[in-house]
C-alpha positions as CSV (number, residue, x, y, z in Angstrom):
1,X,-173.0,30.6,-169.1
2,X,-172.0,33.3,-166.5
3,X,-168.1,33.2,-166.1
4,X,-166.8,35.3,-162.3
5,X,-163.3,36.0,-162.3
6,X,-161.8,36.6,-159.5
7,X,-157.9,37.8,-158.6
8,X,-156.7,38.3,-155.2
9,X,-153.3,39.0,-153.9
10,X,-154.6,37.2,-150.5
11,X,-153.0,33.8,-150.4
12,X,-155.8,30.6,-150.9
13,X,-152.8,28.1,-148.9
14,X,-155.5,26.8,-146.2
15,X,-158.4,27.5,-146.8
16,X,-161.5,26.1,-147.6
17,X,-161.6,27.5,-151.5
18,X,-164.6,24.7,-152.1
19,X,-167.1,26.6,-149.7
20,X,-166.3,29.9,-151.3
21,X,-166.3,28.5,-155.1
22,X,-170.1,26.6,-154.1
23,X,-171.1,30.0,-151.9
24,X,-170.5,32.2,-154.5
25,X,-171.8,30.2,-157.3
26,X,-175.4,29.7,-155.6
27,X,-175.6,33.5,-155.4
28,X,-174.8,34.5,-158.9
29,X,-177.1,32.0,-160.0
30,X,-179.9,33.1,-157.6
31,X,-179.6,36.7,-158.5
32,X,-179.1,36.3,-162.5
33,X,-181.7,33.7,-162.3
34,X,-180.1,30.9,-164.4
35,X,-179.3,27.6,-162.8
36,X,-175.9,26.4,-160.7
37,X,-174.9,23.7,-163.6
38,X,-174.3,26.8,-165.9
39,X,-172.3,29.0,-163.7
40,X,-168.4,28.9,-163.6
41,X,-166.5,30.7,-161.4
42,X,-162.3,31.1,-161.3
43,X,-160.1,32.3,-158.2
44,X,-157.2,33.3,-158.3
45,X,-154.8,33.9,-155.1
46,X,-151.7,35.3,-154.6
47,X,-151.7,37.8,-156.9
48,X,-149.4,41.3,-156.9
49,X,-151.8,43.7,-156.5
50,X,-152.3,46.6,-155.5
51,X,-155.4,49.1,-155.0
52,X,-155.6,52.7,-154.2
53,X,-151.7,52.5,-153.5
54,X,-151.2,50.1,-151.2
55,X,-151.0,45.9,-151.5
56,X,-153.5,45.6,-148.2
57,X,-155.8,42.6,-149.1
58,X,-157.8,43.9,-152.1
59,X,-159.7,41.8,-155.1
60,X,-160.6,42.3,-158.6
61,X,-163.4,40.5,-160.7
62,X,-164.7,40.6,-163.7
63,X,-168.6,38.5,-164.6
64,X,-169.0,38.0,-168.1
65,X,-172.8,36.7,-169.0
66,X,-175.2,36.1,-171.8
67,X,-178.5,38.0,-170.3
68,X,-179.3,38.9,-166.6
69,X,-177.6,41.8,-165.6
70,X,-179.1,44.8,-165.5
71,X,-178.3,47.8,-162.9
72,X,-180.4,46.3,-159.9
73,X,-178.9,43.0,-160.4
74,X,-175.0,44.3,-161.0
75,X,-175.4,46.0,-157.7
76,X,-177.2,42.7,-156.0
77,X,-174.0,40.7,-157.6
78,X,-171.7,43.7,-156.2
79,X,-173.0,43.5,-152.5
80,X,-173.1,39.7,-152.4
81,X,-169.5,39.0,-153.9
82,X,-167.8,41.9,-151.4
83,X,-169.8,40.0,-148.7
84,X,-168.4,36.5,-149.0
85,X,-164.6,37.7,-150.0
86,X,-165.0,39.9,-146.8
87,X,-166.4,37.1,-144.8
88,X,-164.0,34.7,-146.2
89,X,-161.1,36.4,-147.2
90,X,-161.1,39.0,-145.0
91,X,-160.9,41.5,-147.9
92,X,-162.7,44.3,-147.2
93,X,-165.6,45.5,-149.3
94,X,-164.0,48.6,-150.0
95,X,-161.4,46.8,-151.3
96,X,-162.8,45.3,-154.0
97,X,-163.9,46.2,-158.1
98,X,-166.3,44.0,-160.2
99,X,-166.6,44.9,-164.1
100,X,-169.8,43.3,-166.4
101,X,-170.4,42.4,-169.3
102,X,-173.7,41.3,-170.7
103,X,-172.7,39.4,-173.9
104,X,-174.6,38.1,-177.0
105,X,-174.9,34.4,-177.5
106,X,-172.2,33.6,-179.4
107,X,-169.9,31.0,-177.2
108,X,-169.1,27.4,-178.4
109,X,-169.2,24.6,-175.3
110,X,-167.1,21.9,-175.4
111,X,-170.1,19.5,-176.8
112,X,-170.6,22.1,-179.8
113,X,-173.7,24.0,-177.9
114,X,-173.4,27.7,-178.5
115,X,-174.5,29.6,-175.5
């Protein structure tokens, strides 16, 4: 189950959080190739942040999956996340930091399933 985190000091009040949550979860489950159902993804607005010393609109996420990252992929994942938070949130894609980790199979879901 790939898990996106994503923390922004930009506030959410407004805006249409349900076109960025679907947008961005058909594109990591595009380019990690494993289907919609499985992929969660969490923002978070209205954060104190800051990056490279100043509090300008900036974002920080961390994807945590069991298989399908790789180098050509992470970068993929990189370009199309800055993409919608720039086009969406205005944040800039200099602005914003994504860490991976590919993880073994060893999460429980709710129903007992490990993943």
């Amino acid at each position: 189950m790939p898990c996106l985190n994503i923390s922004t000091n930009v506030s959410l009040d407004g805006l249409d959080t349900s076109a960025i949550l679907s947008e961005t979860t058909s594109g990591v489950a595009k380019l990690i190739g494993k289907p919609e159902a499985y992929v969660m993804i969490v923002l978070k607005g209205s954060v104190p942040m800051a990056f490279g010393g100043t509090e300008q609109p900036a974002a920080y996420g961390e994807l945590v999956s069991i298989g399908g990252l790789n180098p050509d992929v992470n970068k993929k994942l990189s370009a199309a996340i800055a993409s919608i938070l720039e086009t969406k949130l205005s944040i800039p894609k200099s602005r914003f930091f994504l860490k991976f980790y590919d993880t073994k199979g060893s999460f429980f879901g709710w129903n007992g399933s490990t993943f």
